[in-house]
C-alpha positions as CSV (number, residue, x, y, z in Angstrom):
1,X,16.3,-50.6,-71.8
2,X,18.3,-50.0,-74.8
3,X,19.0,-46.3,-75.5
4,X,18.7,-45.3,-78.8
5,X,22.4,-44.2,-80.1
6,X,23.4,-40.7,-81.2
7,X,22.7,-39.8,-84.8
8,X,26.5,-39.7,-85.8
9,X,26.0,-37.6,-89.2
10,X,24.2,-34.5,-87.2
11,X,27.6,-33.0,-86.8
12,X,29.6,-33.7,-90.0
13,X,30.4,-30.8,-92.1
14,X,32.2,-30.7,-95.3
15,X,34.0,-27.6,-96.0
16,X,35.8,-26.9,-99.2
17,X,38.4,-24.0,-99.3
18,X,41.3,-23.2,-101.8
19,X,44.3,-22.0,-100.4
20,X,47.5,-21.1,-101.1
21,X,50.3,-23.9,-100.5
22,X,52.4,-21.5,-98.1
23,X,49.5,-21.9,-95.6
24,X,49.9,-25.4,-95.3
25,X,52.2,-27.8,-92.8
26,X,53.5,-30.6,-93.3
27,X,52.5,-33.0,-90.2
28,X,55.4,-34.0,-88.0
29,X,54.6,-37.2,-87.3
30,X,54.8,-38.2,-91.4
31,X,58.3,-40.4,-91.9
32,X,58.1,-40.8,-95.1
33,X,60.4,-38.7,-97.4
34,X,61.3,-38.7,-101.1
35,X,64.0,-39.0,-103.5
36,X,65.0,-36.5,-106.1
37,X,63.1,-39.0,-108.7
38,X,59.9,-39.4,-106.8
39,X,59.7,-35.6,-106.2
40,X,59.9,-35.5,-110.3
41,X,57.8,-38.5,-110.5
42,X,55.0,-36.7,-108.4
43,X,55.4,-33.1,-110.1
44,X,54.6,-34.8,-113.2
45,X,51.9,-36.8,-112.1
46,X,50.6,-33.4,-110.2
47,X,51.0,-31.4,-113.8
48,X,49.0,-34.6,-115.9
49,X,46.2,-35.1,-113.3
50,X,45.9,-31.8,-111.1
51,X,46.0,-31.6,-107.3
52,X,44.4,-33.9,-105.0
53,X,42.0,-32.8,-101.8
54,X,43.7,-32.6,-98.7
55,X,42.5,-32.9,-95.4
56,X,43.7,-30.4,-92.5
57,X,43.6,-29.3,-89.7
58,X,42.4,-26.1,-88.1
59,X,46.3,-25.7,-87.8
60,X,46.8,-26.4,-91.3
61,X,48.6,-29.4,-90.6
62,X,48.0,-32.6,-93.2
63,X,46.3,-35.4,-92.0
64,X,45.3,-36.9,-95.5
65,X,46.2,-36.2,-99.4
66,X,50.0,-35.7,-99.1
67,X,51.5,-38.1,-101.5
């Protein structure tokens, strides 16, 4: 007898809230850092395009959408 498997999407919510920047952390475990020229390359490209979704967290902490 094969049981049929849990339906994975009953628990998936998608939640969508603006906050300010000073609530966010940056996650410990990123290594990557940035010169003085890619900070200025990425506040540009921030100013042209707009900021990107990030995922976090309960904590705050970034998981996804840092550049």
């Amino acid at each position: 007898m094969n049981p049929t498997p849990p339906d994975l999407h009953h628990n998936l919510r998608l939640r969508l809230e603006y906050e300010p920047v000073e609530t966010i952390k940056p996650n410990p475990r990123d290594p990557r850092t940035y010169s003085a020229a890619e900070t200025r390359r990425v506040a540009k490209s921030l100013a042209t395009f707009g900021a990107m979704p990030m995922i976090v967290t309960s904590d705050r902490v970034v998981l996804s959408g840092n550049i």
